[in-house]
N, C-alpha and C positions, 0 to 999 in steps of 0.2 A: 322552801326548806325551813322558814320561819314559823311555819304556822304548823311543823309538826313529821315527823319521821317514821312511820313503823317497823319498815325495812328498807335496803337500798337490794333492787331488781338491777342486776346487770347479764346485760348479755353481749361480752366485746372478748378480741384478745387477750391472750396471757396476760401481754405486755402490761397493759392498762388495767387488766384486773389485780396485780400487784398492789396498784395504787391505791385501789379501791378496798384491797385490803388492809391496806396499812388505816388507812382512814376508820374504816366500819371498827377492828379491833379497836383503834383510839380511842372512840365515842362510845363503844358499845353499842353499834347497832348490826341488828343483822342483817348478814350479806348476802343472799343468794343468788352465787356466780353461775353462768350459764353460759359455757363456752363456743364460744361462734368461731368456724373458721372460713377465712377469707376465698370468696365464690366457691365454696363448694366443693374446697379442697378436702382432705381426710386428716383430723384432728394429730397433733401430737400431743405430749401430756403434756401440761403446763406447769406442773413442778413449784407450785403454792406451797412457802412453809409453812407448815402447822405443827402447833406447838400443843401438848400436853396442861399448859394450863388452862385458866378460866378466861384468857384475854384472846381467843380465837371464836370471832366470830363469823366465819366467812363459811356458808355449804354449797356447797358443788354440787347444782342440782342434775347437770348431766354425771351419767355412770364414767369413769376413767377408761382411760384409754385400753380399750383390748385386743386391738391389732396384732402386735405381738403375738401373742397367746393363738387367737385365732390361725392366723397365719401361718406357724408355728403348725400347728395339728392338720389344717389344709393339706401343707406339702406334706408332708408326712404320711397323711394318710395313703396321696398319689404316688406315694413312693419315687418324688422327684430327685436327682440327685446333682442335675445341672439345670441351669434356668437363669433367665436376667430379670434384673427387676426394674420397669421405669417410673419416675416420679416424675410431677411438675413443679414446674419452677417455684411456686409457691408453697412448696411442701417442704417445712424438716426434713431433712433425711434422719435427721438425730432422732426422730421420734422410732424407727424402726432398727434401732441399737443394739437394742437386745437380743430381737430375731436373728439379725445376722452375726453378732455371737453367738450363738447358740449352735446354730447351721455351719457356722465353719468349724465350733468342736467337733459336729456328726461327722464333718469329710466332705459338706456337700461345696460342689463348684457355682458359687453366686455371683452374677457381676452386676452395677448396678450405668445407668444411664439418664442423664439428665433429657426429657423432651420440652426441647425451647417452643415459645408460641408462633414460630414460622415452621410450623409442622413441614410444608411441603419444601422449604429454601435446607433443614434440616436431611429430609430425605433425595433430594436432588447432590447434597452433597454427601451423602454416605456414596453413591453412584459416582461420583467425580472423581473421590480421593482412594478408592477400594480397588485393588484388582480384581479378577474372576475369582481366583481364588479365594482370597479374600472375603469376597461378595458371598460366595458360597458353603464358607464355617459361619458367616453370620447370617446364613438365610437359618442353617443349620439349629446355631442359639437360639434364633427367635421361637423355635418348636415349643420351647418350655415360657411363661413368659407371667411373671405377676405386675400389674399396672395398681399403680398408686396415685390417683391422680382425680381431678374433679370429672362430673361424670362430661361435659361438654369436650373438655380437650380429649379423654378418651375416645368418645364418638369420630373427631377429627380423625384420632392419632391412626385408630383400625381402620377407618376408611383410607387413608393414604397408604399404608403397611399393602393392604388387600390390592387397591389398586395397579401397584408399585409390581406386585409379585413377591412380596419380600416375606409371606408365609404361603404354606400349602391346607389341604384339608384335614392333613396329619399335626396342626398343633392345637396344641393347648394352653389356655389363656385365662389368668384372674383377676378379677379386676376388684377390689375390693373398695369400699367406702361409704361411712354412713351414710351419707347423703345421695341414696340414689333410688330414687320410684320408682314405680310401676310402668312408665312413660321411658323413664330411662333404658330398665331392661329390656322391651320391647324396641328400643331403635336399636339399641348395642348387637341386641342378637340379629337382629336385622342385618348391619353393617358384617358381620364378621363372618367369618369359616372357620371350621374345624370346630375344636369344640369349647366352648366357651364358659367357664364358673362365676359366678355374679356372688359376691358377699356383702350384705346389707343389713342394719340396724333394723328390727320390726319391731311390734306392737302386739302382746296378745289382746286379742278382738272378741267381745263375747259371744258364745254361740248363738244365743236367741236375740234375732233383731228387734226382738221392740226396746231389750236392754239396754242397748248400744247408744241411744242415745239421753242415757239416765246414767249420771254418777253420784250414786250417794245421795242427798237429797236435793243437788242439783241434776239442771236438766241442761245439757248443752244443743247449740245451736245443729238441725239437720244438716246443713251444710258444712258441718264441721265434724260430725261423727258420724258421716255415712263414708265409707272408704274408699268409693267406685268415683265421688263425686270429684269435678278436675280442679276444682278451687282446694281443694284437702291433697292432690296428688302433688301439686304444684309450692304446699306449704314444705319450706325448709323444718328440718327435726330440730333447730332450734326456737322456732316460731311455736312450736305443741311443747316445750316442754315451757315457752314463756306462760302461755296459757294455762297450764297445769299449776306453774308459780304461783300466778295474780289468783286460782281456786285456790289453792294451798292458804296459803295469806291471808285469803278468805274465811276460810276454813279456822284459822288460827284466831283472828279478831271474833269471828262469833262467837268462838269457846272462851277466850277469855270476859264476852259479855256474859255468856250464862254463870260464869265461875266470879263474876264483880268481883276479878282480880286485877282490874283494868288501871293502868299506869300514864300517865301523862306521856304523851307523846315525844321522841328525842328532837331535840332542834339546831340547827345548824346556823351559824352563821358565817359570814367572813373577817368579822371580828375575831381574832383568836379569846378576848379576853368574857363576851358571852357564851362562848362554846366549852361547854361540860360535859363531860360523860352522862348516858343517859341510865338515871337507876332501875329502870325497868327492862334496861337492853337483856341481861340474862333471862328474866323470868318470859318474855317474847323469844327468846332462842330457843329456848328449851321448849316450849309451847309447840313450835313451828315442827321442833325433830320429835319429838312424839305420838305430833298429826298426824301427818299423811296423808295421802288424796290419791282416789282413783280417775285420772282424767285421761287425755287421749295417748298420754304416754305409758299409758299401764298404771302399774302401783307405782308414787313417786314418797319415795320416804326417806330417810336419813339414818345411816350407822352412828354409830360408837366415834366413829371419825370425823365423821361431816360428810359423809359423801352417800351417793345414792346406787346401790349394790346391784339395782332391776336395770338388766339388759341381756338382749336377747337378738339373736343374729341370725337370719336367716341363710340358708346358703340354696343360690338357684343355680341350676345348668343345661346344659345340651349336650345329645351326645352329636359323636362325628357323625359328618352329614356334607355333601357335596355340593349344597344347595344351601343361596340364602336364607336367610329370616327363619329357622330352624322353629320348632317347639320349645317352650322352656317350659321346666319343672322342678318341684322343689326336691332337692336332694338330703335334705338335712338341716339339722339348724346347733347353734352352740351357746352354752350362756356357761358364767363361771363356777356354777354348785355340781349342775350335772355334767361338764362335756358337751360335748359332740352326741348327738345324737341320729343317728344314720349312717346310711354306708357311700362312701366315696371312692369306693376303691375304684382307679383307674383300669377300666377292663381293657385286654390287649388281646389282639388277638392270638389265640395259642394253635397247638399243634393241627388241632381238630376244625377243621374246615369242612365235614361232611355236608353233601347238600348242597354246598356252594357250586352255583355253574358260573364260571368265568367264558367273555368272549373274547377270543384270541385272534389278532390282524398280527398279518405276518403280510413276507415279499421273500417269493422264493429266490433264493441265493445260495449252490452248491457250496461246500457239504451241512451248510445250516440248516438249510429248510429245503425237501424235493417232496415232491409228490412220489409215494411209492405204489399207489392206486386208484385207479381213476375208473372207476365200475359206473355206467350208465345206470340212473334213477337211483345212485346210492353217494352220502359224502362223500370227497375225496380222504384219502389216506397219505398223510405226511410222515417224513422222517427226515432224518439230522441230526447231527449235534446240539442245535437247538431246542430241538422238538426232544431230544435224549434229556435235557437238562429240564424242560419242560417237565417231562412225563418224569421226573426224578423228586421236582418237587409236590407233584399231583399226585403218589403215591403216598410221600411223605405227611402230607400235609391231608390230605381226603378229597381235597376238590376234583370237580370234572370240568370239561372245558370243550366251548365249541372253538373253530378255529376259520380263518377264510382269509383272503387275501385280500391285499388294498386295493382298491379298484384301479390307480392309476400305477401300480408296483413301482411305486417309488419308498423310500424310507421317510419323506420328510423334508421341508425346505420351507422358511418364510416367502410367502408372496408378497405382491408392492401393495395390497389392502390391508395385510398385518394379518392376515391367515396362515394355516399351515397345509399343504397338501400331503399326500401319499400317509406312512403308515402313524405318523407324528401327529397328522390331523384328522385320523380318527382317535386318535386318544383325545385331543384337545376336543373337538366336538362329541366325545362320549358315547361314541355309536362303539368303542371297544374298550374293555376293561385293562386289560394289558396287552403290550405288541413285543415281539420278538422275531428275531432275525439276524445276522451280521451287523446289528443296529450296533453302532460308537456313540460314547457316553461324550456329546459337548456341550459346551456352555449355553449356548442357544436353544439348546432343547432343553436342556433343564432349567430353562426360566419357563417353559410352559407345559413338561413335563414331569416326571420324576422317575430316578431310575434303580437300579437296585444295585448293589455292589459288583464290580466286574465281574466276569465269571470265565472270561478267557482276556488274556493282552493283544493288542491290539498295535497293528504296525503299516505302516507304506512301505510295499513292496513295487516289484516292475517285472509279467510277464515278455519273455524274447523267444522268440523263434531259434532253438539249435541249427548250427553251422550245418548244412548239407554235406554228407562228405558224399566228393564227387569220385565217380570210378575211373583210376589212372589206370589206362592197361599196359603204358610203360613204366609202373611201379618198380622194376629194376632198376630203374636209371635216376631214379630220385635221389639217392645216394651223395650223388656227386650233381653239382650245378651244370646248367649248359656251357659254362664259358670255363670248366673244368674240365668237360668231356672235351670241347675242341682244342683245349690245349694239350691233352694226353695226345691225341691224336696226329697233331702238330710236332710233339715230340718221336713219336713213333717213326714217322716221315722222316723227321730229321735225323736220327740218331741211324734209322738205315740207310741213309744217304752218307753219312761219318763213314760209318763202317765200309760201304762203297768206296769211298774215295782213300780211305788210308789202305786196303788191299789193294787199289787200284797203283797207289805209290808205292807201299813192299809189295809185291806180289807173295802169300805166301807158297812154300814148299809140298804139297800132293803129293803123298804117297802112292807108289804105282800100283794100278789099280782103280783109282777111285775115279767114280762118275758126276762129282758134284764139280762146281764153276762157280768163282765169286760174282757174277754178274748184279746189275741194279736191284731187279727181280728176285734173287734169290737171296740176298742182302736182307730188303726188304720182310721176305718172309719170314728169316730167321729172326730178324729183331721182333714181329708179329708173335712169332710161335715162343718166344722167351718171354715176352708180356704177358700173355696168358699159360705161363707154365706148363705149357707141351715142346719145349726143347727144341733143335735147329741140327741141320744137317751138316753146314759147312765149318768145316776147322779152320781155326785164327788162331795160327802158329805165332803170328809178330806180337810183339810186347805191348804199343801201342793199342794195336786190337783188342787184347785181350783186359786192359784197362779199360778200354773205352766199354765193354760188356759186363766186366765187374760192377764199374758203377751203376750202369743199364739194370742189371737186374736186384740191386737193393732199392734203385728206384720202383721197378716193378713191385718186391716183395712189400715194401711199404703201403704202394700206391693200392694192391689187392687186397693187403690183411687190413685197410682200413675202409675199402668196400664193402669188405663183407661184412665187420661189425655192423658198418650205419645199413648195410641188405635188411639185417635181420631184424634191427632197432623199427626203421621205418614198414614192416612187413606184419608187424605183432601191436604196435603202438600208431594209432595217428594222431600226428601232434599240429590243430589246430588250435588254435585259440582266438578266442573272442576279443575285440578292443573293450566291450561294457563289462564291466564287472559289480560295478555300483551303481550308487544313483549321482556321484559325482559325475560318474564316467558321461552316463547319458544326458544330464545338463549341459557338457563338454561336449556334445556331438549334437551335427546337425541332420546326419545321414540319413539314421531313421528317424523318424517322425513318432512324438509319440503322444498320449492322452487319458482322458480319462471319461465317466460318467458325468455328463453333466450337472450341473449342480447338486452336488451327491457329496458327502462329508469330505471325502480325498478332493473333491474340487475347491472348496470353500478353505481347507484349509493350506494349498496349495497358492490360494488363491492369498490370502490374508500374510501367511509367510511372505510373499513374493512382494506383496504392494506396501508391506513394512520398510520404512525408511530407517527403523534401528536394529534391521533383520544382520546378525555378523556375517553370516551365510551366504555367498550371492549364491548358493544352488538355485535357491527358491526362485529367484526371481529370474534364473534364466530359463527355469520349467514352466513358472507360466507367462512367459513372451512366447514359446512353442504351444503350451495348452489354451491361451487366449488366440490364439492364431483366426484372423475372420471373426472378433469375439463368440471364440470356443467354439462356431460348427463346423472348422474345418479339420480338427485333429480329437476331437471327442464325440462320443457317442452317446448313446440315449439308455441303451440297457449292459450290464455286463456281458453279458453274452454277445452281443455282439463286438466287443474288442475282444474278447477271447478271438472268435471266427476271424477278426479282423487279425491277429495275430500270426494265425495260422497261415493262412494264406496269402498274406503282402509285407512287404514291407513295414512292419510297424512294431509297437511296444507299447504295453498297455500298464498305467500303472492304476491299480485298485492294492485294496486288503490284499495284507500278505497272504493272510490264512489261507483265501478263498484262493490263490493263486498257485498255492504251493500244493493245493489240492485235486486244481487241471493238471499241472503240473507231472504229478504222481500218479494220476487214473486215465492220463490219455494213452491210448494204446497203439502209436507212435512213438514216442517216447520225444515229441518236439519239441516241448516246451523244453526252458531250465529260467527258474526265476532269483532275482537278487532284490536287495532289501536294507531298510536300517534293523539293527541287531539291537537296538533301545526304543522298549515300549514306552511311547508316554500317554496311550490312553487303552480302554477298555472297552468290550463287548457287553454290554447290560440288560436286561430286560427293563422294559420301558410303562410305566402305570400313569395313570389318571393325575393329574395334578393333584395333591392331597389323601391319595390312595392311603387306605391305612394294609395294606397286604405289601406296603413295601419296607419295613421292618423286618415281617417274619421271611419272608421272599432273601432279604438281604440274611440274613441269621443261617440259615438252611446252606446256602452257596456256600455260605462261609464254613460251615458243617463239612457239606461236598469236597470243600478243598484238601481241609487237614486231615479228613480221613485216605483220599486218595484216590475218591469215587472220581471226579472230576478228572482227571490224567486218564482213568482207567476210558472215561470216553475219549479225552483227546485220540486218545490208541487207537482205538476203534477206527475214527476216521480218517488219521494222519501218523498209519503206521512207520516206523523205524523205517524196516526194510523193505523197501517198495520197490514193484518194477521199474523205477523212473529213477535217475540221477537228479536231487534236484538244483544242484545247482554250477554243474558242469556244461560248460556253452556246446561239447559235443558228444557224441554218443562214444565213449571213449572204454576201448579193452580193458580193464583189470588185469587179467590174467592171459598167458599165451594160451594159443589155440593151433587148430590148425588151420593153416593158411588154404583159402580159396582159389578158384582158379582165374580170379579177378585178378591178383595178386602175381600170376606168372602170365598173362595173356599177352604182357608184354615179349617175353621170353620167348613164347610161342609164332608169336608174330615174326620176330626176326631170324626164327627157324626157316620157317614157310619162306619168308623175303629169302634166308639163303637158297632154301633148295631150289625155287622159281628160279632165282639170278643163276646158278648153274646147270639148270637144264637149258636156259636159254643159251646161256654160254656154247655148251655140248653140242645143240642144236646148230649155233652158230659156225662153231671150229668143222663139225661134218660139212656144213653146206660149203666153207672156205677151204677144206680139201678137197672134198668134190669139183669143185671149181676147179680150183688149181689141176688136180689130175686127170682132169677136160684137155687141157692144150697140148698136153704131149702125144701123137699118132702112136696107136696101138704097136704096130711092126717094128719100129724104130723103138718102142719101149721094151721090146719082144726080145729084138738081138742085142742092145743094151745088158738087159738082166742076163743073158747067155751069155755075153762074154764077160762080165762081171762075176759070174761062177766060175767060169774056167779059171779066168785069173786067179783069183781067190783060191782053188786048189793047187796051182801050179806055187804058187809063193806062200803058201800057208806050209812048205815043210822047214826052211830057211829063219822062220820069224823066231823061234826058240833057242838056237845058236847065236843068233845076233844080239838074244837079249845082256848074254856074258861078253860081249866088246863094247867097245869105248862109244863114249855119247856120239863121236861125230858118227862112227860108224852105222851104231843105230838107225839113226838119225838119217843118212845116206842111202841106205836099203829099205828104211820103213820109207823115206821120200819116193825111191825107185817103183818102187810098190804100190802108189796111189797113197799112201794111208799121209793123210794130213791134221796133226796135233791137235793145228788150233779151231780145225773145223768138226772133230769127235770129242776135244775135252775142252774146249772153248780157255784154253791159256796156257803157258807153257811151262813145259816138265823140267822136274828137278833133278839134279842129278843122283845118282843111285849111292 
């Protein structure tokens, strides 16, 4: 520094270049500061004061910071209006101040994220401390996403992102910063998915090569002005604009040789008391900012300010693409005179899909998806509600669509290689563009695939087999219990044995004439014939009697008028009922057996409830102690269709999707089933696309259409109407309304018709054969003059009996004796007096 100064060339920090400023204005000498930032991070301003007099000699030979600006116009253009921004640890955040001013006057939602240099110990703990949920609004954030950061930790950061799963092929990504090559863009887009923006400092390059390596009347090195070369791709843009300096500088001392305006060199020492301002320092400042030089940085010249105005930024991209290491191309470019120049606008997909053929895997599952034709040497023909909702948006939207089934009809499930089978893994391996079916929207699937917004709720229900009603054909007597029936019966017995025995103690008074007898038998039958309200023969003159029958037959009248209600109740109504009513009920029971699809969404998540140790619920886990039963092959099946079958026919209870349940449920033409269910949805039915699918936006947009307008319901209808032949959720096939009664219903009645008449013909049969007998042992002849003198008599004393009946009882009594005629062997008890 002793032997001479022309300028001081620095290329460091802000920090440092303060110092270096305070220095150069002291001495006057000029400063050309050339802002370096650390590995390759993205410049903030450095906020140099400069002053309006003549004691500022420091020029910024890189152009100021225009991140901001840029940035600013990018989203803008994409019309972003949510997005995160990440930076590294070595970056300002203060340097991009402005931009996020500005962005949150618009409205727009920015959040910003520091990535440390343990990329992967960072993203292992977003996984540890996140829920699903969680996990799944910041897979969501990540869709929009500007990186600010050196190009190496970039490369890190999207490779672990990508690996991670933590975007799909539906985002979009910017990564801006001077410092980044040709080398660089080619890895980046490499690494990454969806579609990616590259914003970069360039160089305009002259058309004609032999120029290219001619600046002015110098000639720079091949290796250094040919742009393909790897030693030029690998130079930092602070390294080309020091070279552009030391020509500049050049450039300057020549002209001051031809102009022999040439000034003694400034000198420095550590002396403070040799060291003077140098008088030449203005007339070399001014020199330097009037020059200018064309060298690898373009035109390098100096404002009004000190500072250097030429920059120019390219802007590169990809569009969306499923597949790594994409095409890049240049999209536009932006410098501060003109703008932006080009079109950026983020194309979306819109209504117009004509042309597009989509292939569609599907797993037929009633009423989602059936085959409604199956014509030999022609496609099959599907329908459902699914295929309804399908064909709703394929109208909408223009697309056509082939459609087939998973080869193994399954929905989906990780294997122990980390695959996916049925209709989950053909989206994941790409053989189909989107899959639809009874498919549920969960966690595990949407980390490898993507789904579109519900389009129907989703619930665990539980088909059962309705109660059998069995045919009672003594449905008369159901009424009253068996241990009610024998105690009527009991009392009946007894009550005419009272009545027996209190007549038997008063005798009552007969009027003459009468042919009735209090006997056991005849007792009996009147108490019989007042039970059932057809009246009695014999008269109960005593007091006691006629108490003991008063109260008899309010017993009766109560005992009949409350037969007959519950006759008719149980004749018009069957009143069974089921113990399950819920899914409580069926964990509580071990009777029937019940299951599900194997490892099918209702297994899995049956399964995760149940082996939760902070589950409050013990349902869960006492359904799958039954559902793991044999782990899982003894009480679960392989396809739905067969627990339906299994339903029907044994003992069992099948728990799947409500929908689909409530839908056997309604169209069996039995009407056996009846299903029960939780009444709170907490997931949905979705249509399912490619990882990164960009059709699942407009897909999710349209459903949403479908809803509020009311198209949506209008299919539920279709499948799952109101009023159906089926109850669905009554355990038996149970009357509403009276009707008329069958003869199932009296065959009881009929029966013990038949039983009386048999019991009395046999009877009748009996008494003849027991007279006949009897009238066996008495000899004809002896029977002969018996009955002869029994008439005679009988006219000789028949004029006499009419006279005696107006004298006194002995008398009667004495002559009716005289006469054969004995009381107690024609009125079986004896007569009252008159």
């Amino acid at each position: 520094m002793n032997q001479g100064i022309l300028a001081l060339v620095s290329s460091i920090g802000c920090t440092s270049a303060g110092s270096l400023q305070s220095l150069a204005d002291a001495m006057h000498i000029p400063h050309l500061f050339i802002q370096r930032s650390t590995a390759g991070t993205p410049r903030s301003g450095c906020g140099l004061t400069r002053s309006n007099r003549n004691d500022d000699y420091t020029l910024s030979v890189r152009p100021p910071v225009y991140l901001n600006e840029v940035i600013l116009r990018v989203v803008t253009e994409y019309a972003w209006q949510k997005f995160i921004i990440f930076y590294d640890s070595e970056y300002d955040i203060r340097g991009i101040q402005e931009f996020l001013d500005k962005v949150s006057q618009q409205g727009m939602d920015v959040a910003l994220q520091k990535v440390e240099n343990n990329i992967n110990k960072m993203i292992t703990t977003l996984f540890d401390t996140m829920r699903i949920e969680e996990l799944n609004r910041y897979r969501d954030t990540l869709r929009r996403a500007i990186l600010v950061m050196n190009p190496a930790t970039a490369k890190s950061f999207i490779t672990e992102v990508v690996e991670t799963n933590l975007v799909a092929f539906d985002c979009h990504w910017i990564i801006i910063n001077e410092e980044i090559n040709d080398v660089d863009v080619q890895e980046l887009v490499r690494r990454s998915i969806g579609r990616l923006t590259i914003i970069r400092q360039t160089f305009p390059v002259p058309q004609n090569i032999s120029q290219r390596c001619f600046r002015g009347n110098h000639r720079i090195s091949s290796t250094l002005c040919d742009p393909k070369d790897p030693f030029t791709q690998n130079m930092e843009i602070s390294n080309l604009y020091i070279y552009d300096t030391v020509l500049l500088l050049a450039n300057a001392f020549h002209k001051k040789l031809e102009d022999r305006k040439w000034h003694s060199m400034a000198s420095l020492s550590c002396i403070r008391k040799n060291s003077k301002p140098w008088q030449g320092g203005r007339s070399m400042l001014e020199t330097i900012k009037k020059g200018g030089v064309s060298g690898l940085t373009g035109e390098l010249e100096f404002g009004e300010n000190g500072g250097n105005p030429n920059v120019h930024f390219e802007i590169l991209g990809t569009n969306y693409g499923e597949e790594l290491g994409r095409g890049v191309r240049k999209l536009g470019c932006w410098n501060p005179v003109t703008g932006l120049n080009g079109s950026l606008t983020d194309k979306k997909l819109e209504n117009n899909m004509r042309g597009v053929v989509l292939r569609v895997v599907t797993v037929l599952e009633e009423p989602f998806v059936m085959v409604s034709e199956n014509v030999l040497g022609k496609p099959k023909k599907y329908q459902g509600f699914s295929i309804d909702v399908l064909d709703a948006l394929s109208n909408y939207l223009g697309f056509n669509y082939e459609i087939y089934v998973a080869p193994d009809h399954k929905y989906g499930s990780p294997q122990e290689d980390g695959t996916w089978n049925g209709l989950v893994g053909e989206l994941v391996f790409k053989r189909a563009d989107i899959g639809i079916s009874a498919l549920t929207i969960t966690p595990d699937r949407e980390n490898v695939v993507d789904f579109t917004t519900r389009y129907m709720d989703y619930s665990v229900g539980v088909l059962l087999r309705r109660a059998e009603k069995t045919v009672d054909m003594f449905a008369c007597l159901a009424p009253f219990d068996l241990s009610l029936w024998a105690c009527i019966a009991g009392t009946v017995l007894l009550v005419g044995l009272l009545v027996y025995l209190l007549n038997w103690l008063n005798p009552p008074r007969l009027q003459m004439g009468s042919m009735t007898s209090t006997t056991l038998y005849n007792s009996m039958w009147f108490v019989y014939g007042s039970f059932v309200q057809q009246g009695g023969e014999v008269p109960y003159t005593t007091l006691a009697t006629r108490m003991m029958m008063g109260a008899w037959w309010l017993f009766a009248l109560i005992v009949i008028s409350s037969y007959t209600a519950n006759l008719a109740a149980f004749l018009t109504i069957t009143r069974i009922e089921n113990s399950i009513q819920s899914l409580q009920d069926l964990s509580k029971q071990t009777d029937i057996p019940y299951g599900t699809v194997l490892d099918s969404a209702v297994y899995e998540h049956v399964r995760m409830k149940g082996m939760n140790p902070f589950e409050r619920d013990s349902m869960y886990s006492q359904m799958w102690r039954m559902i793991n039963r044999s782990n899982g092959s003894e009480n679960n099946v392989l396809e739905s269709q067969a627990g339906i079958q299994k339903v029907k026919f044994g003992n069992y209870a099948f728990v799947w999707d409500a929908a689909v349940l409530e839908y056997v449920a309604i169209n069996d033409p039995d009407c056996s089933f009846y299903t029960i269910g939780n009444t709170v949805a907490d997931r949905g039915y979705g249509i399912a696309l490619q990882h990164g699918s960009p059709y699942r936006d407009v897909f999710s947009q349209r459903i949403l259409e479908l809803q509020q307008n009311g198209d949506m319901d209008i299919l539920k209808h279709k499948w799952w109407p109101k009023n159906g032949q089926c109850d669905l959720y009554s355990s038996v096939d149970t009357k509403q309304k009276g009707g008329a009664l069958d003869i199932k219903s009296f065959a009881g009645v009929f029966c013990i018709l038949a039983a009386g008449i048999v019991l009395s013909c046999f009877i009748a049969m009996l008494e003849t054969w027991w007279n006949k007998r009897k009238g066996s042992r008495v000899p004809s002849k002896e029977a002969s003059s018996l009955q002869n003198e029994t008439t005679t008599s009988e006219r000789k004393n028949a004029w006499p009996l009419r006279p005696c009946l107006k004298l006194g009882t002995k008398t009667w009594r004495s002559q009716a004796s005289s006469h054969g005629l004995h009381q107690s062997s024609q009125l079986g008890g004896p007569l009252d007096d008159p």
